[in-house]
Structures are given as C-alpha cells and as structure tokens.
Backbone as a chain_set.jsonl record, in Angstrom:
{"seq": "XXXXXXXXXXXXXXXXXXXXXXXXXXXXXXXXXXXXXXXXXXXXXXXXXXXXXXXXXXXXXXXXXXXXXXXXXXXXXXX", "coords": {"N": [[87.626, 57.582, 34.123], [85.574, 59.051, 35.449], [83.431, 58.19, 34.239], [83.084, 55.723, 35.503], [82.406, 56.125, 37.859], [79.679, 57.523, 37.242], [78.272, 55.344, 36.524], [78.241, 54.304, 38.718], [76.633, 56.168, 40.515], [74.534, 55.869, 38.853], [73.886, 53.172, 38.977], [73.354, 53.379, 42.022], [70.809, 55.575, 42.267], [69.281, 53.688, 40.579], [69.123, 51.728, 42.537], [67.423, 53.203, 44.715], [64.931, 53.981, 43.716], [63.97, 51.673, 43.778], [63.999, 50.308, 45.897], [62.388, 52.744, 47.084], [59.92, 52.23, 46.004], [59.344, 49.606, 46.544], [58.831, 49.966, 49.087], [56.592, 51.887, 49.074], [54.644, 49.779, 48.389], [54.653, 47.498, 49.898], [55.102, 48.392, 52.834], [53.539, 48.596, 55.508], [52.514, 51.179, 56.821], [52.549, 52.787, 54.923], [50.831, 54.19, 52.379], [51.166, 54.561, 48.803], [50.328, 56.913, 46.104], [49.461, 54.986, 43.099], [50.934, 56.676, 41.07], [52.991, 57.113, 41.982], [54.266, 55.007, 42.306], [54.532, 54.151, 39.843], [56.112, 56.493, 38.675], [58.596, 56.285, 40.581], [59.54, 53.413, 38.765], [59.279, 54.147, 36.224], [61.761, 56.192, 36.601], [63.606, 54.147, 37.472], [63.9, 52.726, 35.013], [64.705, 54.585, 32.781], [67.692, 55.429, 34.004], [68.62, 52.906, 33.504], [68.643, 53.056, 31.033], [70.324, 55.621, 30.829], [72.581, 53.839, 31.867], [72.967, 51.795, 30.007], [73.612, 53.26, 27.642], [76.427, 53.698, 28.765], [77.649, 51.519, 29.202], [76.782, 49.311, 27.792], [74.895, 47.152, 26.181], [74.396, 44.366, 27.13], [76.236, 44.308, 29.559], [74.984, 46.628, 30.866], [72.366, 44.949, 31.938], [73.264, 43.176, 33.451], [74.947, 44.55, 35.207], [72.28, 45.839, 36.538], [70.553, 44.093, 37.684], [72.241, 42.374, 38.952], [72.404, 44.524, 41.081], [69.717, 44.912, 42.043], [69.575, 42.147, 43.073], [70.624, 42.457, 45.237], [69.142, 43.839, 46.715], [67.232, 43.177, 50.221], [65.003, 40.713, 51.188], [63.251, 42.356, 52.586], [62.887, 44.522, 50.876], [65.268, 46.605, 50.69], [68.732, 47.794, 50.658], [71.348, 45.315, 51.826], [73.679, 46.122, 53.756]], "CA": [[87.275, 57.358, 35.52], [84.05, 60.022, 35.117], [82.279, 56.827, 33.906], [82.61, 54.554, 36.505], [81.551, 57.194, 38.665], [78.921, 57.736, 36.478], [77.818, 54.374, 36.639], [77.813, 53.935, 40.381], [75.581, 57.084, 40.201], [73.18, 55.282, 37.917], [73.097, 52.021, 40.196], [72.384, 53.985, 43.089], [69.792, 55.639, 41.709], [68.1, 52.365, 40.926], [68.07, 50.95, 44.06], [66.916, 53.759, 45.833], [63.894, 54.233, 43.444], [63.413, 50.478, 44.011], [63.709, 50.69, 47.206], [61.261, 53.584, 47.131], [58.592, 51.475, 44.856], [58.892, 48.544, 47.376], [57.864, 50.18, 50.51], [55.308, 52.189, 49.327], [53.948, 48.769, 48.005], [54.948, 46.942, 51.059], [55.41, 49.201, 53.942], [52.384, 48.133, 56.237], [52.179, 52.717, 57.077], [52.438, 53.966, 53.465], [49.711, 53.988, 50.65], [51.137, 55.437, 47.968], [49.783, 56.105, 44.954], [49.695, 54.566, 42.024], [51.281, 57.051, 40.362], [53.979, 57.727, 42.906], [55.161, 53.818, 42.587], [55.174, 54.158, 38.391], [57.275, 57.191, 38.704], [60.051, 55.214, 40.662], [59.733, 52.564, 38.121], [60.137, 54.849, 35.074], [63.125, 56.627, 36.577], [64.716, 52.687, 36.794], [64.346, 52.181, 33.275], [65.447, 55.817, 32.276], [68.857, 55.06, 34.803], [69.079, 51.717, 33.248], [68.819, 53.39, 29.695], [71.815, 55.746, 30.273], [73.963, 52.763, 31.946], [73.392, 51.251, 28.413], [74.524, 53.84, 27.322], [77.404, 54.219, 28.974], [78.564, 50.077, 29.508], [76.554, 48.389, 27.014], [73.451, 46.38, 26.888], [74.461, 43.466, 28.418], [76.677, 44.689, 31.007], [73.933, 47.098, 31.921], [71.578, 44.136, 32.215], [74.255, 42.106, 34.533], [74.56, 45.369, 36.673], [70.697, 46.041, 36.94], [70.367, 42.633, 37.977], [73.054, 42.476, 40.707], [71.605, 45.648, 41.818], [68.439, 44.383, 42.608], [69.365, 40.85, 43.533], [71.354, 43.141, 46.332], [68.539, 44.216, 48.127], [66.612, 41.645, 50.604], [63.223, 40.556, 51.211], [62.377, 43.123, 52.971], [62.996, 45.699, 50.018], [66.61, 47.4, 51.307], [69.941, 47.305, 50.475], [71.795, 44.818, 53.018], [74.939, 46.616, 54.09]], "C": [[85.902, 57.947, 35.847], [82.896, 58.942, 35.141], [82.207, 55.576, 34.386], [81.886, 55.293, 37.61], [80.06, 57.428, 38.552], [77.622, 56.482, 36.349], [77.688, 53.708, 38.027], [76.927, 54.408, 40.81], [74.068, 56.794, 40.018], [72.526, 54.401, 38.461], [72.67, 52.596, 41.201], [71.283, 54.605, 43.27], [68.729, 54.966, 41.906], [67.707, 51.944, 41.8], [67.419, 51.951, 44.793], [65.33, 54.109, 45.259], [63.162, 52.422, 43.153], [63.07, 50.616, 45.001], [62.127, 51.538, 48.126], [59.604, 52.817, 46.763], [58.377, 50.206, 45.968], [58.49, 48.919, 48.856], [57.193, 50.99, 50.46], [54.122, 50.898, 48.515], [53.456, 47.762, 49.473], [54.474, 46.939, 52.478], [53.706, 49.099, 54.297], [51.981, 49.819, 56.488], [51.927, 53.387, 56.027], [51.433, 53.141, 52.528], [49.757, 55.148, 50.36], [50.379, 55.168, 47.152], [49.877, 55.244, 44.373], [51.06, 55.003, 40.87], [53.068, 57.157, 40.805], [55.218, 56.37, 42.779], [55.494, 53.988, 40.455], [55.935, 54.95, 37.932], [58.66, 56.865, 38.991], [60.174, 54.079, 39.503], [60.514, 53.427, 37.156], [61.672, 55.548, 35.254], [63.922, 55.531, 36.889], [64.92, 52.92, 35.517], [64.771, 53.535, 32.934], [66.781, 55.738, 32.933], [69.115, 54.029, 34.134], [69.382, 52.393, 31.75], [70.556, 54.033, 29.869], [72.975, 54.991, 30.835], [74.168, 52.029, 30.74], [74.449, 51.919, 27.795], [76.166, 54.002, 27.124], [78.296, 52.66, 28.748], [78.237, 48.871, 28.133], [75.513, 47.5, 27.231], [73.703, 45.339, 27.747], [75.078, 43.338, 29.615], [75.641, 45.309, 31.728], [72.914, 46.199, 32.445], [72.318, 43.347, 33.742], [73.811, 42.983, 35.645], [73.336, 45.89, 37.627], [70.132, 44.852, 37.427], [71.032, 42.392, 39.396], [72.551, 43.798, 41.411], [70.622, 45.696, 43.068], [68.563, 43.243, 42.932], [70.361, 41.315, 44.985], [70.491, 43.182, 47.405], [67.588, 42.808, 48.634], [65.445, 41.61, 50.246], [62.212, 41.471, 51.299], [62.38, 44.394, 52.218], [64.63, 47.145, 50.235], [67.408, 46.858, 51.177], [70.962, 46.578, 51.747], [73.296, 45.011, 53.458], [75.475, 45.88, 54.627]], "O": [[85.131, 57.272, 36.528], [81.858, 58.866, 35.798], [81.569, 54.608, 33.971], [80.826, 54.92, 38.113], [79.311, 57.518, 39.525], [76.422, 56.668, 36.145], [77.056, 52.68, 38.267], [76.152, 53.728, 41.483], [73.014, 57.141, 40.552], [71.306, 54.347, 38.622], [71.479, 52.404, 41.445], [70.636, 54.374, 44.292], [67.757, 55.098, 42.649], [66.546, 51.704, 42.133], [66.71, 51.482, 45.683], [64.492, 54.468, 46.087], [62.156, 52.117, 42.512], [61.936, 51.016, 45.266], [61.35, 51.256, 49.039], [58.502, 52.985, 47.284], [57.219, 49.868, 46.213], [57.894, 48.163, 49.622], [56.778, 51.345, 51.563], [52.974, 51.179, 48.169], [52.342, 47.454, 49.895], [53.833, 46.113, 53.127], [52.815, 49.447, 53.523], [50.764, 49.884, 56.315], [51.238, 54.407, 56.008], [51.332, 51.976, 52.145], [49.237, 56.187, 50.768], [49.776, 54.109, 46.977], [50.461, 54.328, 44.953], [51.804, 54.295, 40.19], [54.047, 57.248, 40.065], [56.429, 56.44, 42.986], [56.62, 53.914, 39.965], [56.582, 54.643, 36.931], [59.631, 56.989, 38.244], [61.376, 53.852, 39.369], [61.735, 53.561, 37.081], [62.555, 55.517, 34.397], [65.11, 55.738, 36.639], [65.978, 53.268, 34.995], [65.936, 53.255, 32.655], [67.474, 56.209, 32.031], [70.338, 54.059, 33.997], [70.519, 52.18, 31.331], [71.592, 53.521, 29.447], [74.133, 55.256, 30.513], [75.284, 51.646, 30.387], [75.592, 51.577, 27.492], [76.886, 54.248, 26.156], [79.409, 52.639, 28.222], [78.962, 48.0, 27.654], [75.233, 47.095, 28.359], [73.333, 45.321, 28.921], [74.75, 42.587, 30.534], [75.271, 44.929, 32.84], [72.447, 46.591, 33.514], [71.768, 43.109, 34.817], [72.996, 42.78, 36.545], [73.305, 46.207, 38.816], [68.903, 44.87, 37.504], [70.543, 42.267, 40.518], [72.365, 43.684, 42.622], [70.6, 46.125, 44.222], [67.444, 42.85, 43.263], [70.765, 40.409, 45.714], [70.693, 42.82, 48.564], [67.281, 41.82, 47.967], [64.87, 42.2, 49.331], [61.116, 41.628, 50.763], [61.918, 45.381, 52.791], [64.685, 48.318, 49.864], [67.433, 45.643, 51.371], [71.332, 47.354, 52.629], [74.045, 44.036, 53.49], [76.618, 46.113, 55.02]]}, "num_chains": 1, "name": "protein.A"}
C-alpha cells in the first residue's frame, strides 16, 4: 500500500513542478529564470525516474502522461 502512496507522491510532484515551469514561462507577472524553469524540469524526470522504478516503464509513461494531459491550457490542474 506504501507504493501507491508512493506513487501518488511522485505524480504530485510532477504536476506541481509543471505547473511551476508553466507559469514562470507563461504567467504574464513572472520572469523566471532560465535556470529556475530547468530545475522544475529536472525534478520531473528525476520523479518520473523513481515511478519507473517503482511501476515500470511503461506504466510510468501512461501515468506521466495522464498527469500532464490533466492540467489545462492555462497550465493548472482542473479540479
């Protein structure tokens, strides 16, 4: 059970350092860096690594996928 947990963890994660990466890209008030948007990236793919880990490559692919096909246009998860 640890590892579904574990893996809800991991997706949330992602989106929120998506999330993060798309409105300081976006967001008409913020200019971030550069560096600030390749940091959220890398901690995706390091989150996506240990959902491999944990589910398997192509499940983790499915779930990193629905993840991000979650949030809208405007870069946010649509509750």
């Amino acid at each position: 059970m640890e590892s579904k947990s574990e893996v809800a963890n991991l997706l949330e994660s992602i989106r929120l350092s998506y999330e993060a990466a798309h409105r300081a890209l976006y967001a008409p008030s913020i200019t971030a860096p550069h560096e600030f948007i390749t940091e959220r990236m890398e901690h995706m793919h390091n989150a996506h690594s240990q959902l491999k880990t944990l589910v398997g490559e192509h499940e983790a692919m499915r779930l990193f996928n629905q993840t991000l096909d979650a949030i809208g246009e405007n870069g946010t998860h649509d509750d």
